[in-house]
Structure formats: structure tokens, C-alpha cells
BANUZA-474887 format. One record per residue (C-alpha): x, y, z; residue in one letter; chain. Coordinates in Angstrom, 1 decimal, decimal comma. Example, Ala and Ser with C-alpha at 12.3 -4.5 7.8 and 13.67 -1.06 7.14 Angstrom:
<rs>
+--------+--------+--------+----+----+
!     px !     py !     pz ! aa ! ch !
+--------+--------+--------+----+----+
!   12,3 !   -4,5 !    7,8 !  a !  A !
!   13,7 !   -1,1 !    7,1 !  s !  A !
+--------+--------+--------+----+----+
</rs>
This chain:
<rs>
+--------+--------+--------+----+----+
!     px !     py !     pz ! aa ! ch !
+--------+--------+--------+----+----+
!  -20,3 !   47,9 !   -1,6 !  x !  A !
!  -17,6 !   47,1 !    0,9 !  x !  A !
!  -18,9 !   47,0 !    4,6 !  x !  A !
!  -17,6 !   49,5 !    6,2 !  x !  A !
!  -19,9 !   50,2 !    9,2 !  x !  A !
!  -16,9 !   51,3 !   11,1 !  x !  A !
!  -16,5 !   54,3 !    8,6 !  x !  A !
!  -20,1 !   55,3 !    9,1 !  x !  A !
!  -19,9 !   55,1 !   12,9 !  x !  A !
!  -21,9 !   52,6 !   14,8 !  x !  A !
!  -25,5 !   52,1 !   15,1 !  x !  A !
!  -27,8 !   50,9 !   12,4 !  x !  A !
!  -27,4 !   51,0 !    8,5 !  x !  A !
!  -30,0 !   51,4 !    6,0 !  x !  A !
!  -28,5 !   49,4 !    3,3 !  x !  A !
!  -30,4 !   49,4 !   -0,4 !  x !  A !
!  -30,2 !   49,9 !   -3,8 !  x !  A !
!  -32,4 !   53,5 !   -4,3 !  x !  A !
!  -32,7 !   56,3 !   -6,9 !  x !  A !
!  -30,0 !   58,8 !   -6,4 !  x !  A !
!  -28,2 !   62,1 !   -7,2 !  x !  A !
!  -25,8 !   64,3 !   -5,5 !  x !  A !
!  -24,4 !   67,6 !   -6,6 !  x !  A !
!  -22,3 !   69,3 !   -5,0 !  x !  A !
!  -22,9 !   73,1 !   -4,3 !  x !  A !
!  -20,6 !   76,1 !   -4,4 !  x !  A !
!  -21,6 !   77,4 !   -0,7 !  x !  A !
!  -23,4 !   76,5 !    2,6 !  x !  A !
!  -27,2 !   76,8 !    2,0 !  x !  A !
!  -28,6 !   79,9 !    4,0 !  x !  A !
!  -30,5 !   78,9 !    7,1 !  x !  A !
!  -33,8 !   79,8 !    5,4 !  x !  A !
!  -33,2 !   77,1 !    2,4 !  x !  A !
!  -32,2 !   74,8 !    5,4 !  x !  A !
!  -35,5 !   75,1 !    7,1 !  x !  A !
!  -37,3 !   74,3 !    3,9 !  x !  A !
!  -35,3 !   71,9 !    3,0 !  x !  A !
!  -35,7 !   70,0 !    6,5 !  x !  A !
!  -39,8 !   70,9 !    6,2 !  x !  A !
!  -39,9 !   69,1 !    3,1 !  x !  A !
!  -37,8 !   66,6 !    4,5 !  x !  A !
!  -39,8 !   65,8 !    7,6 !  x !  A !
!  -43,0 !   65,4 !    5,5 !  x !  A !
!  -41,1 !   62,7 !    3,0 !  x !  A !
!  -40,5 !   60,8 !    5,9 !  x !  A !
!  -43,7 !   61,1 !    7,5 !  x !  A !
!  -45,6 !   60,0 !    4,5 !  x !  A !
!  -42,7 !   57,1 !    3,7 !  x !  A !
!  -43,5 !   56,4 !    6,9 !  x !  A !
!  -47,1 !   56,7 !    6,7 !  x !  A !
!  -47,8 !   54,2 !    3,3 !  x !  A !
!  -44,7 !   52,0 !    4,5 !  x !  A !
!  -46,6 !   51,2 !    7,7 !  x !  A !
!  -47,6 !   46,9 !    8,1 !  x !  A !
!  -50,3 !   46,5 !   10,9 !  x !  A !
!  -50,6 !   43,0 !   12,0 !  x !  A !
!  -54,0 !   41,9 !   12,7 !  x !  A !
!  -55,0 !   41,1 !   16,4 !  x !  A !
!  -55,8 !   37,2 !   16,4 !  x !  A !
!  -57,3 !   37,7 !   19,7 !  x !  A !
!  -59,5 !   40,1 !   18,4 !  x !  A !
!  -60,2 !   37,9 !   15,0 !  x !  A !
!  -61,2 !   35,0 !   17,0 !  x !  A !
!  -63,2 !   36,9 !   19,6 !  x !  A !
!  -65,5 !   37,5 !   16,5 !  x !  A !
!  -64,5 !   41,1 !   16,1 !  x !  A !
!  -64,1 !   41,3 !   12,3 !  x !  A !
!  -63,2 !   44,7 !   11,8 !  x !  A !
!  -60,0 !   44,4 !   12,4 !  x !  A !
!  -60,0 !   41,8 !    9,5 !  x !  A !
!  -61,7 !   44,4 !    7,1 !  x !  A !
!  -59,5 !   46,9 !    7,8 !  x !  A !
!  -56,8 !   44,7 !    7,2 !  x !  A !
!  -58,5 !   43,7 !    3,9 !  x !  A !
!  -59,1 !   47,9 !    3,1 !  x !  A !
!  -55,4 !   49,0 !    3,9 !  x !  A !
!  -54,5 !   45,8 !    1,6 !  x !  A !
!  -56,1 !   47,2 !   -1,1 !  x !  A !
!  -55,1 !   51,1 !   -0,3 !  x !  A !
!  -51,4 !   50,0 !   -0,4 !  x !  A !
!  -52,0 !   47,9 !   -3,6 !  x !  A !
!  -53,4 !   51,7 !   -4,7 !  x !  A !
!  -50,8 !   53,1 !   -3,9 !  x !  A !
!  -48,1 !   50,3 !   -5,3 !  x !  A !
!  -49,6 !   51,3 !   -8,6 !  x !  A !
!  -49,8 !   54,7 !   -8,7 !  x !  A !
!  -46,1 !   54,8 !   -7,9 !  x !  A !
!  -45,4 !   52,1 !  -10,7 !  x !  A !
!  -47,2 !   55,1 !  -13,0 !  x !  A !
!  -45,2 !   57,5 !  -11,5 !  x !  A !
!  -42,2 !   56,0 !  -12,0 !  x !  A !
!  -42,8 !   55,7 !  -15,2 !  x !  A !
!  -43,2 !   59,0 !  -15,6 !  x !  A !
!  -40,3 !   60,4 !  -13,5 !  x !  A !
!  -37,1 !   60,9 !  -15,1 !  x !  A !
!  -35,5 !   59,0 !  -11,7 !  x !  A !
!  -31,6 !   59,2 !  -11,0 !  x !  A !
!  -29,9 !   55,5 !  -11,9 !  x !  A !
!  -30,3 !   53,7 !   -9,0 !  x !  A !
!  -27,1 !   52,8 !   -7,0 !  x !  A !
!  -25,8 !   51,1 !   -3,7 !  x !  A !
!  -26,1 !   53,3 !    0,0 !  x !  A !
!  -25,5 !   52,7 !    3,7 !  x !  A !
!  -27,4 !   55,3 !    5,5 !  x !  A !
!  -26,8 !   55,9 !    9,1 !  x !  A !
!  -28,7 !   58,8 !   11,4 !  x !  A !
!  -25,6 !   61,0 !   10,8 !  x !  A !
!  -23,9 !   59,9 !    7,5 !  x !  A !
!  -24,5 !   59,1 !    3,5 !  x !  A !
!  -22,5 !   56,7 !    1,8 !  x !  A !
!  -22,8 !   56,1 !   -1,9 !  x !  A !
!  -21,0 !   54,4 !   -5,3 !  x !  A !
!  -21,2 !   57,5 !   -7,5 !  x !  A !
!  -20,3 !   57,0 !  -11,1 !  x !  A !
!  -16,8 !   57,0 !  -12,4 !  x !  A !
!  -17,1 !   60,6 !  -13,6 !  x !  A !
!  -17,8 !   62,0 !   -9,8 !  x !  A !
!  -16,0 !   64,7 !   -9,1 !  x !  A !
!  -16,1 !   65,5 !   -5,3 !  x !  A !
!  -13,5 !   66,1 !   -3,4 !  x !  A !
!  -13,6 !   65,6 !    1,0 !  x !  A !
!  -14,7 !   68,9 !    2,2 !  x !  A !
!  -17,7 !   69,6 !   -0,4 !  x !  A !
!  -21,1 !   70,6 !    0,4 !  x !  A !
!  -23,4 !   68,0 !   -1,1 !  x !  A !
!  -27,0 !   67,5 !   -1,5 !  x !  A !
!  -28,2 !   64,1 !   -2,6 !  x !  A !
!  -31,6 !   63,4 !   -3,2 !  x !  A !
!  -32,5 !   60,1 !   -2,1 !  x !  A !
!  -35,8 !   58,3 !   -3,9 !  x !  A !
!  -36,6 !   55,8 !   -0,8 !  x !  A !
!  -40,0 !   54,3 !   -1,8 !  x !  A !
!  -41,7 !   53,3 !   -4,8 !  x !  A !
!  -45,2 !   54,1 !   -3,3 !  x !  A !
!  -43,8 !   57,7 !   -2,4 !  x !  A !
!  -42,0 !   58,9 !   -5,3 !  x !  A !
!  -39,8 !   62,2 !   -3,5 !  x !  A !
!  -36,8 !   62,3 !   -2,7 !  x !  A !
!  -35,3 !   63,3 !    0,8 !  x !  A !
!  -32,7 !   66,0 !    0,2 !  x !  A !
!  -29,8 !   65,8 !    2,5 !  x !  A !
!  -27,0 !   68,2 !    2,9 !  x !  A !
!  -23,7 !   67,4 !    4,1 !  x !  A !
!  -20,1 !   67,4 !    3,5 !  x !  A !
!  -17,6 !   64,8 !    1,6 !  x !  A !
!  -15,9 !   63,2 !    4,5 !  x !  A !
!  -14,3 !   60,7 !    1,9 !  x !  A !
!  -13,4 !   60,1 !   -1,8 !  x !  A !
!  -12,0 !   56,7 !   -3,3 !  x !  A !
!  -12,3 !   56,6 !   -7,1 !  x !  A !
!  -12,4 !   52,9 !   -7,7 !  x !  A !
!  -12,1 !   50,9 !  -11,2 !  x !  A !
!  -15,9 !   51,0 !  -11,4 !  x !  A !
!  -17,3 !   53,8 !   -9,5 !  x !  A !
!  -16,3 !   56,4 !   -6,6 !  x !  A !
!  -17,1 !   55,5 !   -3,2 !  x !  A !
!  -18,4 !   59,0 !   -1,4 !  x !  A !
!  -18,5 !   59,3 !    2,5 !  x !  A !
!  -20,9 !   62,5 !    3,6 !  x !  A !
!  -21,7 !   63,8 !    7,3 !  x !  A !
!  -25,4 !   64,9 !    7,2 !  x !  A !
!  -25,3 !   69,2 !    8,6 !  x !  A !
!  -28,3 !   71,1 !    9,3 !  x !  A !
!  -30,4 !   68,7 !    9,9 !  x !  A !
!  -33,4 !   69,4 !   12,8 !  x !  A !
!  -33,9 !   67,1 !   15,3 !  x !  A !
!  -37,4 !   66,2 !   14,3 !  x !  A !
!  -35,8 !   65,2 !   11,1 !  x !  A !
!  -33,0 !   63,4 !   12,6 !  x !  A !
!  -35,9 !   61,5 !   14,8 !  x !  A !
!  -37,8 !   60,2 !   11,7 !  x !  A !
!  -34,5 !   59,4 !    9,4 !  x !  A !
!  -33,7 !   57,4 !   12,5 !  x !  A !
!  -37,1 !   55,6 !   12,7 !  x !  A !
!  -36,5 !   54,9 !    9,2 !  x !  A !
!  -33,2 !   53,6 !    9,6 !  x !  A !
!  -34,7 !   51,4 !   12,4 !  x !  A !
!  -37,7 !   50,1 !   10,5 !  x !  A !
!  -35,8 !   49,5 !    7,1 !  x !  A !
!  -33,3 !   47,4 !    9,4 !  x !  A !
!  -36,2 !   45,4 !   10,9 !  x !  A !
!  -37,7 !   44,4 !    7,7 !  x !  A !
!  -34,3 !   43,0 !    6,5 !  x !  A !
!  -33,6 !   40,6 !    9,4 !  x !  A !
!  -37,4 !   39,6 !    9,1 !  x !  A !
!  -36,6 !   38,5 !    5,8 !  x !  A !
!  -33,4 !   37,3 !    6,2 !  x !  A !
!  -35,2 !   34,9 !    8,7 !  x !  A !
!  -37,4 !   33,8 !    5,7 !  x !  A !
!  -35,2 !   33,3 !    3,0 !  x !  A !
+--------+--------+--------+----+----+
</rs>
């Protein structure tokens, strides 16, 4: 995917590979589908948020003899291993979208939709966006093709987010914040 942080605006990127499809709808949603849409949208990333959560144990606290901070390390270790495979099941089970290229911002989608995409700038768009494996729902955005290119191999789509709550807007942004911390603690590793 080409980087083109200066299309999406400046700020952070969530940059991945995830499960994802976007269809485009014939009219605006009504502000009643909006604010079930951001409900559901707000508890996908509460609950990303939730089983994506690393807590570092105290070493102060470890070495001060206080070992309960090491068992609960030990119990969330094994609640997230839980989880990892429950998810594993579940994807199994899903019938998930083909998993392709983003850069998310807190205002804008991009995507490399298949050749066969056929949005235009100026249509509504929801894509549903399958962020982690140990959470297996998508967050729904709505928004509105910004940009089109139809490349060789795929169709690079812009989208603005609309109707998005600020509560919602918060957490993507906390997501978009965490997601980018991980990647520059890893690519400190590597």
C-alpha cells in the first residue's frame, strides 16, 4: 500500500492487514441506525480494548515479596491464551471477509478493495473491519468515498468516517494510539 499519510491527514495510522468488507449503500443511514451502529461500535472497541490490554508486572512490587501481582500476571496469561483459542475456533467458524491492507486514521478509512470494486467518490460506505482475532466483530464504519484509483491489482478506496459519536471517536483513537505503540515496540525488537 502506498504511504500516503498526507491523503489521510496527519496524526497516527493504524496500519494492518485485517478482515474486511465494504458495501456501499443507496442512502444516508437514519439517525436511529446511526446510534446503533455507534452503540455496537463503542462496545467492539471497549472489549478489543479490554482482551488487547498487556499489564506489566511491578518489579518493585515482585521483589518486595508481594506475589500477587506475579499470579495475576500468570492468571491473565492464561485468560488471554483462553481467549487466543476460542477466537482461533471462531475463526474457523466465521465465514470472515479476505483479509486486505488498511491505514486507519481517527477520521478516515483507506483500503485495497478487489479489482471488481465499484465505488465511486461520493458513496456512502460501511465497512466492517475484523480488528482482533481474540474479538471476532467487526467495527462498522460509515463514511463517504473521498477517493477511487483502480490499480492493475486492486482499487485503492479513500473514506471520511460520518456520524461517528465522540465516545466512539475517543476509543477508535485510543486504538489507533495503542496499535501504533505496539508497532514501534516491535520495530525496536526486530
Amino acid at each position: 500500500m502506498d504511504n500516503e499519510a498526507g491523503h489521510l491527514g496527519e496524526g497516527l495510522v493504524y496500519d494492518d492487514i485485517v478482515p474486511i468488507e465494504c458495501v456501499s449503500v443507496n442512502e444516508s443511514l437514519s439517525s436511529g441506525e446511526l446510534l446503533k451502529l455507534n452503540d455496537e461500535n463503542e462496545k467492539v472497541l471497549q472489549f478489543i480494548a479490554a482482551v488487547e490490554e498487556h499489564h506489566t508486572e511491578n518489579e518493585e512490587d515482585f521483589h518486595a515479596g508481594k506475589e500477587t501481582a506475579h499470579d495475576i500476571a500468570r492468571l491473565e496469561y492464561k485468560i488471554n491464551l483462553l481467549l487466543d483459542m476460542v477466537g482461533d475456533i471462531l475463526i474457523r467458524q466465521q465465514s470472515l471477509p479476505d483479509a486486505r491492507p488498511i491505514r486507519m486514521t481517527a477520521s478516515t478509512l483507506q483500503w485495497e478493495a478487489s479489482p471488481d470494486y465499484s465505488g465511486v467518490a461520493g458513496d456512502t460506505v460501511i465497512c466492517s473491519l475484523y480488528l482482533s482475532k481474540k474479538y471476532v466483530h467487526p467495527l462498522r464504519l460509515v463514511g463517504t468515498v473521498r477517493e477511487s484509483r483502480q490499480g492493475r491489482d486492486d482499487t485503492l478506496v479513500i473514506m471520511e468516517y460520518s456520524g461517528i459519536l465522540q465516545s466512539v471517536q475517543q476509543l477508535l483513537e485510543k486504538l489507533i494510539f495503542r496499535h501504533h505503540r505496539r508497532m514501534v515496540a516491535l520495530s525496536r525488537h526486530i
